[in-house]
Gaussian input, Z-matrix of N, CA and C with variables (Angstrom, degrees):
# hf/3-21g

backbone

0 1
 N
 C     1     B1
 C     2     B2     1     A1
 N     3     B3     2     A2     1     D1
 C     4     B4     3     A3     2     D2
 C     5     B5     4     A4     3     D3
 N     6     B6     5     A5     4     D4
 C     7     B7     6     A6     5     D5
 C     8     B8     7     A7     6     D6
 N     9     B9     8     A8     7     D7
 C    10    B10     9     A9     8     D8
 C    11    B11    10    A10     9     D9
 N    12    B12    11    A11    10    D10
 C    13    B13    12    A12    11    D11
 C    14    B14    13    A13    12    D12
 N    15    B15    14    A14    13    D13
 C    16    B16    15    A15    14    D14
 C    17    B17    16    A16    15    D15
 N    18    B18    17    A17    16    D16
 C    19    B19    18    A18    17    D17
 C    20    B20    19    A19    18    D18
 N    21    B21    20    A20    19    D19
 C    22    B22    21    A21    20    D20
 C    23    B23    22    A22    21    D21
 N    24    B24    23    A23    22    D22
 C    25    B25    24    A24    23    D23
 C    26    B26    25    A25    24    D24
 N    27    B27    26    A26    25    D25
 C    28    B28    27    A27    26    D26
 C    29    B29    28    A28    27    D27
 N    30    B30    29    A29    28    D28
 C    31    B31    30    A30    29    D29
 C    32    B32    31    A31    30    D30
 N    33    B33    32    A32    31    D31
 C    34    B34    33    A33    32    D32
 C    35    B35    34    A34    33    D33
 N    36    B36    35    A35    34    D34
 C    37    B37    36    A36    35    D35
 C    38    B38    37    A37    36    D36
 N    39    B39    38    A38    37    D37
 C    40    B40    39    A39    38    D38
 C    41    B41    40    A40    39    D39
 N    42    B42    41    A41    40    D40
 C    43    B43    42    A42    41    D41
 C    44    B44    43    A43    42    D42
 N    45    B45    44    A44    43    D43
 C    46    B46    45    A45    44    D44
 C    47    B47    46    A46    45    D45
 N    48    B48    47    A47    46    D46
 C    49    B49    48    A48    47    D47
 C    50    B50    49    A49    48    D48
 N    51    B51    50    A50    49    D49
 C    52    B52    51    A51    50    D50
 C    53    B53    52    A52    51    D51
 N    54    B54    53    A53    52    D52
 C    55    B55    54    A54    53    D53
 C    56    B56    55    A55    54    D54
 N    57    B57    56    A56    55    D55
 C    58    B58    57    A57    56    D56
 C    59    B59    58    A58    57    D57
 N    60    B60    59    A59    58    D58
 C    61    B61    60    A60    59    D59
 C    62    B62    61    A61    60    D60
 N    63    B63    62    A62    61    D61
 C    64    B64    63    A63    62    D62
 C    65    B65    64    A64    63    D63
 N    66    B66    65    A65    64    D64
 C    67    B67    66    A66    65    D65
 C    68    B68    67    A67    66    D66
 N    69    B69    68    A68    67    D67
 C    70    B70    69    A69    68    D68
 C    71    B71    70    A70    69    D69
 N    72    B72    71    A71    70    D70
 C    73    B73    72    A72    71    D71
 C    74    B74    73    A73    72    D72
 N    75    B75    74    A74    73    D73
 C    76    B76    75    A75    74    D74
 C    77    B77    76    A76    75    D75
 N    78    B78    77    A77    76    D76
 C    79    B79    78    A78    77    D77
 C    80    B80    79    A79    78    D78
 N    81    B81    80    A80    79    D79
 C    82    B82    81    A81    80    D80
 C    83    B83    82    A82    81    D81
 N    84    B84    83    A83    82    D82
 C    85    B85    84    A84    83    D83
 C    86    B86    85    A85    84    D84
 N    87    B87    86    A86    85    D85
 C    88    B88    87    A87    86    D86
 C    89    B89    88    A88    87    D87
 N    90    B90    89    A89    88    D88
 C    91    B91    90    A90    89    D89
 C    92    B92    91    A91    90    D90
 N    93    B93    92    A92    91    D91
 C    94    B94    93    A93    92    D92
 C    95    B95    94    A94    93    D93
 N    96    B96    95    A95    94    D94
 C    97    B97    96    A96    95    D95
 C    98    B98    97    A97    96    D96
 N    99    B99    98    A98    97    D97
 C   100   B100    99    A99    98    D98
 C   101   B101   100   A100    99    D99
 N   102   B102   101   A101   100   D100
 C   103   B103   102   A102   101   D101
 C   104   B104   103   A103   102   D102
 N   105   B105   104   A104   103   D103
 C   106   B106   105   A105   104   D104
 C   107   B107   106   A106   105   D105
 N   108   B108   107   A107   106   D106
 C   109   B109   108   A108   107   D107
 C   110   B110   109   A109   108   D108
 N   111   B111   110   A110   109   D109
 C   112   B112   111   A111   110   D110
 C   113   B113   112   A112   111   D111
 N   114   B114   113   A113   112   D112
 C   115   B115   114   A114   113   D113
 C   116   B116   115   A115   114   D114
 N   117   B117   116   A116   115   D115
 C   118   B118   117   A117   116   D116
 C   119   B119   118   A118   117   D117
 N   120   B120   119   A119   118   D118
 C   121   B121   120   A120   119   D119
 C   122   B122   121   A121   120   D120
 N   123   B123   122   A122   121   D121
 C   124   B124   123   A123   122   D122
 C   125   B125   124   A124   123   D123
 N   126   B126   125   A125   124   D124
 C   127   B127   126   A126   125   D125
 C   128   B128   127   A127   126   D126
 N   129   B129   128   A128   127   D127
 C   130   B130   129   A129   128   D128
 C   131   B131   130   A130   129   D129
 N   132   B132   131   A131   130   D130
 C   133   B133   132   A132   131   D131
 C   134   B134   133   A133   132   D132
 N   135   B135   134   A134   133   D133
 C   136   B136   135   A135   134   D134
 C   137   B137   136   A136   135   D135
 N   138   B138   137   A137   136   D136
 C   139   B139   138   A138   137   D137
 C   140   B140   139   A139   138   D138
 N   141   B141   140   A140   139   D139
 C   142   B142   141   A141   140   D140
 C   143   B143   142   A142   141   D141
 N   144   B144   143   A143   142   D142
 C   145   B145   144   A144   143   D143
 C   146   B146   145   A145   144   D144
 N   147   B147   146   A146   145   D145
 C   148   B148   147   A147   146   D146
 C   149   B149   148   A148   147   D147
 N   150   B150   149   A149   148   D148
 C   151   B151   150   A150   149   D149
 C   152   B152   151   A151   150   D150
 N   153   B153   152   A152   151   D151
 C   154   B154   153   A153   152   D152
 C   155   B155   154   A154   153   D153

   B1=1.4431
   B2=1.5264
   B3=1.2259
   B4=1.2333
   B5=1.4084
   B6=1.4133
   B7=1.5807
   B8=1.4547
   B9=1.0162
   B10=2.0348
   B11=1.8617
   B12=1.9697
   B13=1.0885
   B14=1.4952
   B15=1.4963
   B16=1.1992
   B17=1.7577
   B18=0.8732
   B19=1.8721
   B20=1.2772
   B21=1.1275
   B22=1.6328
   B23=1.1259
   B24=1.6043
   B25=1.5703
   B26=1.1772
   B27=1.6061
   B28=1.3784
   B29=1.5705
   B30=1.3528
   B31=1.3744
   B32=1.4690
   B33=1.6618
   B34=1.5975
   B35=1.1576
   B36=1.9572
   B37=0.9179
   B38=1.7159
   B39=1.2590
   B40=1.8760
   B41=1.6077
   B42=1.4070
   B43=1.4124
   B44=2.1485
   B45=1.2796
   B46=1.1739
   B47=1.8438
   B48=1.3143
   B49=1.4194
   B50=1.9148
   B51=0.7205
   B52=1.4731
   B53=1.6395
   B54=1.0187
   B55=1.4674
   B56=1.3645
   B57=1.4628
   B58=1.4723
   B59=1.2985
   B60=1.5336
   B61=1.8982
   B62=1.3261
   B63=1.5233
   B64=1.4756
   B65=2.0553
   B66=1.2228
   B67=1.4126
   B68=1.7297
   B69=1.3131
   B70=1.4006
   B71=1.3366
   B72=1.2534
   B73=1.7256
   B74=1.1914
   B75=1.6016
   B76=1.4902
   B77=1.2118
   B78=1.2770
   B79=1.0962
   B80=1.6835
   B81=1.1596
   B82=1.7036
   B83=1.2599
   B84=1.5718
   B85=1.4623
   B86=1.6187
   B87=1.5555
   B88=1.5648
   B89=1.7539
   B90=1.3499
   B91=2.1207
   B92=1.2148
   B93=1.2127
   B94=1.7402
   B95=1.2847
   B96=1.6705
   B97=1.3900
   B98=1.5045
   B99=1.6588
   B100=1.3283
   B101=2.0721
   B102=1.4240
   B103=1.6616
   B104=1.6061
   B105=1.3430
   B106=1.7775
   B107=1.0018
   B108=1.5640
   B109=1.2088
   B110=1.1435
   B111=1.5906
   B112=1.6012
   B113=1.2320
   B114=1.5693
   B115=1.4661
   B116=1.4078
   B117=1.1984
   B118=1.2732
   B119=1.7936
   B120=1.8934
   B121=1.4093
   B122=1.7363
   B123=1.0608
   B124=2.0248
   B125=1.7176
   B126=1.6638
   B127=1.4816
   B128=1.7394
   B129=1.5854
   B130=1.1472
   B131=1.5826
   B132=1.8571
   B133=1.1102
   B134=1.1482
   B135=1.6438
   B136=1.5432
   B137=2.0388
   B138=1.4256
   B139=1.7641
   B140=1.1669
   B141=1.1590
   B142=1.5346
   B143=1.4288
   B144=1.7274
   B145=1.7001
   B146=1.3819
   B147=0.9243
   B148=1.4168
   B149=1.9564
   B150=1.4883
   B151=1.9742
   B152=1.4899
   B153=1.2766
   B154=1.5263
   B155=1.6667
   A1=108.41
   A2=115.77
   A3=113.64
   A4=119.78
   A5=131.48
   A6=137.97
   A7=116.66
   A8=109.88
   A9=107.10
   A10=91.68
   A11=94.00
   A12=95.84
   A13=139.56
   A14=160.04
   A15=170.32
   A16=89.05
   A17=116.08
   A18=137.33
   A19=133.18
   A20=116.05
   A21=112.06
   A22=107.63
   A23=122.33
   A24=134.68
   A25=107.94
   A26=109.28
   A27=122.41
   A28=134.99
   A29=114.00
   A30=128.31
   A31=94.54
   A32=93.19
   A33=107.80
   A34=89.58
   A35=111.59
   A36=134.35
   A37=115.80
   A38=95.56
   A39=119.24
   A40=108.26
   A41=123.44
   A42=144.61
   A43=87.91
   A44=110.76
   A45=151.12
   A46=96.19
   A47=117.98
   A48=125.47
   A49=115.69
   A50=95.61
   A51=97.25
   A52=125.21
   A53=141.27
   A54=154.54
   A55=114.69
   A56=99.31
   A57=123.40
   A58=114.61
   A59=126.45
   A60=116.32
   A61=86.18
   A62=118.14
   A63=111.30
   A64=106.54
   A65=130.12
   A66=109.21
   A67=102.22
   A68=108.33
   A69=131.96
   A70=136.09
   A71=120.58
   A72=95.45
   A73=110.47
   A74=104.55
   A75=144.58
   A76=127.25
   A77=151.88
   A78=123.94
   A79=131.04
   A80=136.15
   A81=134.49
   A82=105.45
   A83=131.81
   A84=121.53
   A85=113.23
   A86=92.03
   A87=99.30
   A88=105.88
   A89=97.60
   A90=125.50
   A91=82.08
   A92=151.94
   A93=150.94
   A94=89.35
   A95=122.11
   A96=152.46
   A97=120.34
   A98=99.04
   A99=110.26
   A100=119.67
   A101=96.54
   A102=72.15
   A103=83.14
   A104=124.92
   A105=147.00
   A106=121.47
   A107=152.90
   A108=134.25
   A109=125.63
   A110=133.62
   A111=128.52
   A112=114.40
   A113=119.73
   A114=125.89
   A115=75.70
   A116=142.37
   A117=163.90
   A118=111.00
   A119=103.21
   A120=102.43
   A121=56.97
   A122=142.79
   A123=151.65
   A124=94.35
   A125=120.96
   A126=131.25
   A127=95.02
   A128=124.39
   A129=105.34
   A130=113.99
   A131=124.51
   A132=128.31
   A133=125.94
   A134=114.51
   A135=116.46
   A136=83.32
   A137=105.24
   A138=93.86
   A139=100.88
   A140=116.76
   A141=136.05
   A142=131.24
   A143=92.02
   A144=119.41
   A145=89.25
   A146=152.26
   A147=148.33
   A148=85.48
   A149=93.78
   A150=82.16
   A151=116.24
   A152=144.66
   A153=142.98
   A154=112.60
   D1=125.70
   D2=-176.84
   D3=-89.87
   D4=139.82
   D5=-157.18
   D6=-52.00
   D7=173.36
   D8=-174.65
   D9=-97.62
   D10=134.43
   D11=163.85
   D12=-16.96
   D13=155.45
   D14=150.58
   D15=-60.06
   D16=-87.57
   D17=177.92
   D18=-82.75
   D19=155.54
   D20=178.61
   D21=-67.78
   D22=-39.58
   D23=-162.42
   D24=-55.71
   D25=-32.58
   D26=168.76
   D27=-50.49
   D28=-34.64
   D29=-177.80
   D30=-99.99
   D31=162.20
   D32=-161.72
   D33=-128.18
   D34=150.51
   D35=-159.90
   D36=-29.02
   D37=-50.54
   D38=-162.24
   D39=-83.55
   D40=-18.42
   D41=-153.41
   D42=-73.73
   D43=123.43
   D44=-168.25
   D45=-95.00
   D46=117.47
   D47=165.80
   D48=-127.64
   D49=103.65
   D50=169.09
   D51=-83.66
   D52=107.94
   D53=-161.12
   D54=-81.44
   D55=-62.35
   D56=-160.81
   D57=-141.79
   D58=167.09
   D59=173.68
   D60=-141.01
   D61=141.93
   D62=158.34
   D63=-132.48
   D64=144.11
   D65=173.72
   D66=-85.74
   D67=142.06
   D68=174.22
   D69=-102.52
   D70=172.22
   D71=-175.01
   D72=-127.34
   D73=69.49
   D74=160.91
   D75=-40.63
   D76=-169.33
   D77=134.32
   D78=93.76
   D79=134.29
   D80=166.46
   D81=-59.29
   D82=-73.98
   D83=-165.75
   D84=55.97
   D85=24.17
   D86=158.91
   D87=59.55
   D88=43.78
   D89=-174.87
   D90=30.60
   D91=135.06
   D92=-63.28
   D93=94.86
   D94=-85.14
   D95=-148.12
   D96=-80.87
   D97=-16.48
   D98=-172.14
   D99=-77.59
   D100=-5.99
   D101=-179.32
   D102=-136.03
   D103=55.85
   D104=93.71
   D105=-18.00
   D106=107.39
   D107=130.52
   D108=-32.01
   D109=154.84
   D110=157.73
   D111=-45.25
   D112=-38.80
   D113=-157.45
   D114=-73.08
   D115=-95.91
   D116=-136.67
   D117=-33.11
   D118=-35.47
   D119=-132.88
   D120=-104.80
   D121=-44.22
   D122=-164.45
   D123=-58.64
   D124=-44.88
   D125=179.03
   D126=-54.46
   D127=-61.50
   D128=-154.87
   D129=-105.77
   D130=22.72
   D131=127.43
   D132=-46.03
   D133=-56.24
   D134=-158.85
   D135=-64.08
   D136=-77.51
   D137=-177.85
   D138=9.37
   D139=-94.65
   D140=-160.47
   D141=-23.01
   D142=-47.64
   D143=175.41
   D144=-70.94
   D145=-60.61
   D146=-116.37
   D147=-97.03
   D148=-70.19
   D149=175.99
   D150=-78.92
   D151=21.90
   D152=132.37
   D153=-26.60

């Protein structure tokens, strides 16, 4: 794998960076998910980001 750019100038328009991964609560899961609020299901993305 070759190293992360020095610069932005460096990467090209289309050039793909991945940072971080978190799992989310994406998805049907067979509505599982469905009596989630938005607020609720947006609360335990960020979680996610935060321990990524």
């Amino acid at each position: 794998m070759a190293p992360a750019a020095a610069t932005s100038s460096e990467l090209k328009p289309r050039d793909v960076c991945i940072v971080g991964v978190a799992r989310t609560p994406m998805g049907g899961f067979l509505g599982t998910l469905s009596s989630l609020s938005a607020i609720k299901l947006g609360s335990i993305a960020i979680e996610g980001l935060n321990t990524a």
